[in-house]
C-alpha positions as CSV (number, residue, x, y, z in Angstrom):
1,X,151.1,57.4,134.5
2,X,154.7,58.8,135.3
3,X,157.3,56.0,136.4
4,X,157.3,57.8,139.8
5,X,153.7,58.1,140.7
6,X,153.3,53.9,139.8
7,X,156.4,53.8,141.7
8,X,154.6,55.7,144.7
9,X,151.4,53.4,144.5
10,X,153.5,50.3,144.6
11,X,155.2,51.2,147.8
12,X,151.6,51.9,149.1
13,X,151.1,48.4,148.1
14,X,147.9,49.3,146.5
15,X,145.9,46.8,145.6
16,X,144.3,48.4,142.4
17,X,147.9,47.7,140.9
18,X,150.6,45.0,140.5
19,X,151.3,44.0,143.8
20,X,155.2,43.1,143.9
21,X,157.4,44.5,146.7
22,X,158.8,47.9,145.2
23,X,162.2,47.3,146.9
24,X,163.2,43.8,145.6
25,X,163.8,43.1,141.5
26,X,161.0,44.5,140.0
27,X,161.5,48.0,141.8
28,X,165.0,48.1,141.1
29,X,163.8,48.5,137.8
30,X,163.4,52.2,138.0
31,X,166.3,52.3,139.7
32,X,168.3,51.1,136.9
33,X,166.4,52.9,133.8
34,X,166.9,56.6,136.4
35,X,170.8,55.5,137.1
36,X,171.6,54.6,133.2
37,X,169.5,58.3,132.2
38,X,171.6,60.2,134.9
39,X,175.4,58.7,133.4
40,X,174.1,59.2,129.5
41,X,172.9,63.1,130.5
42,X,176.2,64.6,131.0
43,X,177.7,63.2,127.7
44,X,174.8,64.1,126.0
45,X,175.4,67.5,126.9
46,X,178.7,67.7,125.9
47,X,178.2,66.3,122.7
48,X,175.2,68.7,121.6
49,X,177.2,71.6,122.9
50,X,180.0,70.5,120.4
51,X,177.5,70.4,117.5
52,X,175.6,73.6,118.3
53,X,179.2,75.5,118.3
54,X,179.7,74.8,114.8
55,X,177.3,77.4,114.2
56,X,177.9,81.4,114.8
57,X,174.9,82.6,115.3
58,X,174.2,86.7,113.6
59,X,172.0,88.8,114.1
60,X,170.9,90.7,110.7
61,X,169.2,93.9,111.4
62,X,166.7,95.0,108.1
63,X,167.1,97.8,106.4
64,X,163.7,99.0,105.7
65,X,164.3,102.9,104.7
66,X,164.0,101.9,101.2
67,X,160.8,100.8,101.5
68,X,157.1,102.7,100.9
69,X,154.3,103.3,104.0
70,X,153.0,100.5,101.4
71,X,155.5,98.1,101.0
72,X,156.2,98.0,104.9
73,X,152.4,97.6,105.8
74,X,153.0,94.4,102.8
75,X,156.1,93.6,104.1
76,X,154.1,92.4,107.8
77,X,151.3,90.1,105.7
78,X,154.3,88.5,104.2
79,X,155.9,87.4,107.3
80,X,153.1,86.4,108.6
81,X,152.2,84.3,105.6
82,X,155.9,83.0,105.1
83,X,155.3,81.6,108.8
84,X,152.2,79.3,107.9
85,X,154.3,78.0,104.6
86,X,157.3,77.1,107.6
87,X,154.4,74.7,109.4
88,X,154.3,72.6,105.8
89,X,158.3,72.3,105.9
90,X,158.0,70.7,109.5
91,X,154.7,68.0,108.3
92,X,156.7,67.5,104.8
93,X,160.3,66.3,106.6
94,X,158.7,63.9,108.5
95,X,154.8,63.0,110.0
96,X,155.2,63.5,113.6
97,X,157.9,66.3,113.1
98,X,155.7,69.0,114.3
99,X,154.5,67.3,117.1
100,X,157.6,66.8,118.3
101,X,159.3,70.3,117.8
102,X,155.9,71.3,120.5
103,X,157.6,68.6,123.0
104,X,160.7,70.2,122.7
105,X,159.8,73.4,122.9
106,X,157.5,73.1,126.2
107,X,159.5,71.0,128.2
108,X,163.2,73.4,127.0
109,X,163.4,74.9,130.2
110,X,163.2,71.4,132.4
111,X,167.1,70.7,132.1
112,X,170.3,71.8,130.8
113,X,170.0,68.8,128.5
114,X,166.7,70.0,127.5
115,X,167.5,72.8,126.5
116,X,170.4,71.8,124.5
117,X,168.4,69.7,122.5
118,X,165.9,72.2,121.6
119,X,168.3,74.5,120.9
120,X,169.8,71.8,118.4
121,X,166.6,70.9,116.8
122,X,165.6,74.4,115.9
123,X,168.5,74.6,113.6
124,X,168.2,71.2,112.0
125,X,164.0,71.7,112.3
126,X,163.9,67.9,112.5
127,X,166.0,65.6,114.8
128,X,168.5,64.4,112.4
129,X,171.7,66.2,112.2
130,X,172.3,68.0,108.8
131,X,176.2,68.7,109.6
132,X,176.7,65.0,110.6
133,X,174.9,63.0,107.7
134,X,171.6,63.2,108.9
135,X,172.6,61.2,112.1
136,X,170.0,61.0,114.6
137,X,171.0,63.3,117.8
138,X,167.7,62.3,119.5
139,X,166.3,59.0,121.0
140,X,162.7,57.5,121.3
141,X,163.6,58.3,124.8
142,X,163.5,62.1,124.0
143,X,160.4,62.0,122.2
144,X,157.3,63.1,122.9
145,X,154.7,61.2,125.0
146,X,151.0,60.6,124.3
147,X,148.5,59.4,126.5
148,X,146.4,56.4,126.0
149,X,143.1,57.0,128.1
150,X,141.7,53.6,126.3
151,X,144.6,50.8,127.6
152,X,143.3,48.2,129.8
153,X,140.8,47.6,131.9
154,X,139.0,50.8,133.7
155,X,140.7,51.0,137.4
156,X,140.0,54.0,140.1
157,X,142.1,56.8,139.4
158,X,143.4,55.1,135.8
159,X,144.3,58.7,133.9
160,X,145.8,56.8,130.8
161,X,148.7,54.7,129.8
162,X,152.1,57.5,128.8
163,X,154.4,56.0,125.9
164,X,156.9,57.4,123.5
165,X,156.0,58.4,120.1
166,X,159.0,56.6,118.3
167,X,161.1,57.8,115.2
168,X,163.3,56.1,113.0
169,X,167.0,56.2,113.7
170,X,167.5,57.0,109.9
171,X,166.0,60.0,108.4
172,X,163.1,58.7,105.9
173,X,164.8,59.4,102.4
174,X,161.3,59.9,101.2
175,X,160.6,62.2,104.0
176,X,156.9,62.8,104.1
177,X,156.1,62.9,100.5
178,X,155.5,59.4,99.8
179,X,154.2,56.2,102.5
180,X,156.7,55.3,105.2
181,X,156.7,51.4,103.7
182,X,157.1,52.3,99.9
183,X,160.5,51.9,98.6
184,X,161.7,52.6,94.6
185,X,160.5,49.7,93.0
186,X,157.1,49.6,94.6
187,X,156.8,53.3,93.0
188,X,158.2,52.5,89.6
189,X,156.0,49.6,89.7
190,X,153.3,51.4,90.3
191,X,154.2,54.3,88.0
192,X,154.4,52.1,85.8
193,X,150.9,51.3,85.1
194,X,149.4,54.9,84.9
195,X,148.8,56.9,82.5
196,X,151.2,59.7,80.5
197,X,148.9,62.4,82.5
198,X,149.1,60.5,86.1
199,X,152.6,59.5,85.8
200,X,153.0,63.2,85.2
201,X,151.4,64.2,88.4
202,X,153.1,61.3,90.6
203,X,156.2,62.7,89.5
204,X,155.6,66.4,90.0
205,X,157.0,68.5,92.4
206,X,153.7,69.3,93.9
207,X,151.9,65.9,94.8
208,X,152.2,63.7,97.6
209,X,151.6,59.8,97.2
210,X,149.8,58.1,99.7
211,X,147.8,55.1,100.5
212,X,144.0,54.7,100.8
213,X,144.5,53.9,104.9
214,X,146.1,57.2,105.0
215,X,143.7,59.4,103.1
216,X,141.0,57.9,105.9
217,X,142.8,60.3,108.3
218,X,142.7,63.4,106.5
219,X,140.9,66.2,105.0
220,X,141.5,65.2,101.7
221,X,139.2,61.7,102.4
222,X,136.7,64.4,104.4
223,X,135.9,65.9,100.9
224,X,133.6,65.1,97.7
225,X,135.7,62.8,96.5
226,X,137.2,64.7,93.8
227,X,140.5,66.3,95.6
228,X,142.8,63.2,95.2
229,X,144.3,61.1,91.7
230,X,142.9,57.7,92.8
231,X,144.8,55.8,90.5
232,X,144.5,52.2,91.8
233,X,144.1,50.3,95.0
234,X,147.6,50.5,96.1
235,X,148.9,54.1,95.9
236,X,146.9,58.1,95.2
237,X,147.9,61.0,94.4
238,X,147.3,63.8,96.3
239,X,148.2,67.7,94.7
240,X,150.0,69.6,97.5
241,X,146.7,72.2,97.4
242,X,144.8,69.6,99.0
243,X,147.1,67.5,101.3
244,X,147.9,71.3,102.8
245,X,144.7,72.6,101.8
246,X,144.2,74.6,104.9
247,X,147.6,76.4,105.5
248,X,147.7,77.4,102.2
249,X,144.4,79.3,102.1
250,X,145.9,81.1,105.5
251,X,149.0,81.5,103.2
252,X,146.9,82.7,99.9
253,X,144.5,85.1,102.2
254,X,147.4,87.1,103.6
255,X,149.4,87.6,100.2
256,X,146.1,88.9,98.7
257,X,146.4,90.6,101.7
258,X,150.0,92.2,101.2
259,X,149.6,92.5,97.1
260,X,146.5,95.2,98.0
261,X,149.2,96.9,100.4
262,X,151.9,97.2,97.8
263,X,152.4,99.7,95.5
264,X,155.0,98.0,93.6
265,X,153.4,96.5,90.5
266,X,156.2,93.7,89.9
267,X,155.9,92.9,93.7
268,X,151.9,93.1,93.5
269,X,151.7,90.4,90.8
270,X,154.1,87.9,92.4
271,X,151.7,87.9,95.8
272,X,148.4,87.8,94.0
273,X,150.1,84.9,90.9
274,X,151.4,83.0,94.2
275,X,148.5,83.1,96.2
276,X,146.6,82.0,93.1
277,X,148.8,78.9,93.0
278,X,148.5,77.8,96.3
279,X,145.2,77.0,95.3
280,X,145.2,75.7,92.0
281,X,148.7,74.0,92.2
282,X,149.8,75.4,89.4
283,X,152.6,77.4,89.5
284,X,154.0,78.2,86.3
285,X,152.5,82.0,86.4
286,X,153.6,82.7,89.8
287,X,157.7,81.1,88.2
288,X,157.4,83.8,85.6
289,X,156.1,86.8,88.1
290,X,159.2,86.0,90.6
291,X,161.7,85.4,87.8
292,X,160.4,89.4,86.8
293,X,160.5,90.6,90.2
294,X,162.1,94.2,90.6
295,X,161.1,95.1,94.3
296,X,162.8,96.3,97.1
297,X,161.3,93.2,98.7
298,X,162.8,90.2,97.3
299,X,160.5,87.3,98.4
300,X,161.0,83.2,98.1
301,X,157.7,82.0,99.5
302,X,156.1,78.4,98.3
303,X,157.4,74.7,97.3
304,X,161.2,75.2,95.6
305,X,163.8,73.1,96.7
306,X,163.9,69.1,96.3
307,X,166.6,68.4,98.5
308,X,164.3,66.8,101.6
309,X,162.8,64.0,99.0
310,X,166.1,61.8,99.4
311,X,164.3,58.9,97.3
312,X,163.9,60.8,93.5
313,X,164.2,64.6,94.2
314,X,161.0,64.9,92.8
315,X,158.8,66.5,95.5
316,X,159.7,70.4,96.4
317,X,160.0,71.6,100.2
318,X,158.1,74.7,101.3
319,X,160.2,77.4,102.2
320,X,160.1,81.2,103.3
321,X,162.6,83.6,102.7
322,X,162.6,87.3,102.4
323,X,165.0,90.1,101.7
324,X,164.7,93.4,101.5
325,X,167.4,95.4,98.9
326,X,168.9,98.9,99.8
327,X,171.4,100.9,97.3
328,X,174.8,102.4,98.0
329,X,177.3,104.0,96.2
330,X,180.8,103.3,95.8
331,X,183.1,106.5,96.0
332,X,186.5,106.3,94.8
């Protein structure tokens, strides 16, 4: 229930809900959490419109005469696929990431203020600041809100309790690669008693480590069983072609997809070696096919960078990136 509808049933003096006077101390309550909102807004403002400025924004326009009927046709699976690979970026820098980038978005036209911070969240894709140190630029307050149909006791008209889906103030150095509560030494610890093989694959760059509580609550714990490393009671391991098991089958389809469409052979092989790895995990074919690359498509597509795991750089962020090459000539 919003602040101002409770607000309205306690000036009704409704029965059905705590029956203080809405104009003595308790009312004044909304008062003061509306006045103190109001004074922060306008130096919110100003200070997101400082940190967007650092940024020039261009516009790039593709050159796509170089390219075959073929190649172009490729060129449209690609994006397309590069876009479902951008959803794992947003679950891997933090669980509830996604989530709240949808807040964001739907409610950017509801203020000036909203619409700064949604402007300043889809550069940083997260709501720490990457010029400032990672430095939180959002609050709880700014967070997205769930609804609780179960809280309380059933009354007439009860839609649900409304509360803030909190974030930390710090951005998790393990971002969402490894539990919230697991620091260094628990992992070396733990590490610590696997085997050569397993400490191989907690260490990869293309496993997640989670807890048993957490695999209850995905797909992977919805399988046969076989799709995780359970390596003891405390912490698994989980192969990124599981823990994002269905995006990357989206991904796979549409550069099988794009490799039939091309009629570049170099550019064939990386799509259908990379598609094969998003399922299989194994990537070492699809390395080899990018490093041989000679397209007029140059395409980055897949787990590469480690920056985003800020506790080992072990773990590799999803990325998409495409570029398409056109000659000139130099006359002198």
């Amino acid at each position: 229930m919003h602040r101002d509808e409770y607000k309205s049933c306690l000036a009704a003096e409704s029965g059905e809900y705590v029956p203080y006077d809405v104009n003595g101390q308790y009312g004044q309550l909304f008062s003061i959490i509306e006045e103190r909102y109001k004074d922060n807004t306008e130096s919110r403002s100003l200070t997101l419109q400082k940190q967007i400025s650092r940024y020039a924004p261009i516009h790039l326009e593709p050159e796509l005469t170089t390219l075959s009927e073929g190649d172009k046709e490729a060129l449209g699976y690609i994006l397309k696929a590069s876009m479902v690979i951008d959803e794992i970026f947003y679950e891997q820098v933090w669980n509830s990431n996604a989530m709240l980038r949808d807040w964001l978005k739907a409610h950017a036209d509801s203020s000036s203020l909203d619409s700064l911070k949604w402007a300043y969240y889809s550069i940083n894709k997260s709501p720490w600041s990457c010029l400032d140190e990672n430095k939180a630029f959002l609050s709880t307050a700014d967070s997205a809100v769930k609804l609780l149909t179960d809280a309380t006791k059933p009354i007439s008209g009860w839609k649900g309790l409304e509360y803030r889906a909190a974030f930390p103030l710090d951005k998790p150095r393990g971002a969402n690669f490894y539990p919230a509560d697991m620091n260094k030494m628990e992992f070396d610890l733990w590490k610590s008693g696997l085997t050569d093989k397993e400490q191989k694959d907690a260490t990869g760059f293309f496993t997640v480590i989670k807890r048993p509580d957490a695999l209850l609550t995905t797909s992977v714990a919805q399988s046969d069983g076989s799709n995780q490393t359970n390596t003891s009671d405390d912490l698994f391991i989980v192969p990124y072609s599981k823990e994002y098991k269905a995006s990357l089958e989206k991904a796979a389809e549409l550069l099988l997809k794009a490799s039939d469409c091309s009629d570049c052979p170099s550019l064939k092989n990386l799509l259908r070696t990379k598609a094969n790895a998003f399922l299989s995990n194994d990537y070492y074919e699809s390395d080899i096919a990018w490093m041989e690359l000679d397209s007029n498509i140059d395409v980055t597509i897949g787990p590469y960078e480690t920056y985003e795991d800020g506790l080992f750089s072990y773990k590799s962020s999803n990325e998409g990136a495409l570029n398409t090459r056109h000659k000139f000539e130099v006359v002198f």
